[in-house]
C-alpha positions, -999 to 999 in steps of 0.1 A, spaced: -795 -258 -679 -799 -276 -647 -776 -253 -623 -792 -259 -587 -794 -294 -596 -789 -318 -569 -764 -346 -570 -779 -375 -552 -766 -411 -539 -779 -440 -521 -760 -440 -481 -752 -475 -465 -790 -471 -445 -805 -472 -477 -813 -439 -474 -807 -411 -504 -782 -384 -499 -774 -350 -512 -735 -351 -521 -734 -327 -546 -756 -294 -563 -750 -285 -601 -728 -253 -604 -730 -256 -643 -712 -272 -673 -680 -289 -668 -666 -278 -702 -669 -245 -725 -698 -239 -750 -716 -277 -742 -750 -278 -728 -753 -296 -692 -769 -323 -705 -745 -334 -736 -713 -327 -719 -694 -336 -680 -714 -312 -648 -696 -296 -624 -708 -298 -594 -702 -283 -558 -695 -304 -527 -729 -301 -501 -712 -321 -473 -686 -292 -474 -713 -265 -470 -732 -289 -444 -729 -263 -413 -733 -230 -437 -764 -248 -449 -777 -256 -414 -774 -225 -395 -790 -210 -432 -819 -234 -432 -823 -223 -387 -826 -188 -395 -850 -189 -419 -874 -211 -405 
C-alpha cells in the first residue's frame, strides 16, 4: 500500500502544501489504489510535528 503517503494541494502563493498523510484504505478488503484512502489531517498535527521535527534536528 501507500500508508505514509502524503496528501498534497496547491495554496493561494502557488506554493504546494501537505494537507493530508495516508493512514490506509478507506474501505475493507480493497487495495489503496482501487478503492477511497483515508487519510489523516497534517494541519491538525502541525505543532506535534514541529516541536517533533526541533528535537530531532
Amino acid at each position: 500500500g501507500d500508508s505514509g503517503g502524503p496528501q498534497l494541494r496547491k495554496g493561494r502563493l502557488g506554493r504546494w502544501e501537505l494537507v493530508g498523510v495516508t493512514s490506509g484504505p478507506g474501505a475493507p478488503d480493497v487495495a489503496c489504489s482501487a478503492g477511497p484512502g483515508l487519510y489523516t489531517s497534517a494541519p491538525a498535527y502541525a505543532d506535534w510535528i514541529r516541536k517533533t521535527v526541533r528535537r530531532r534536528a
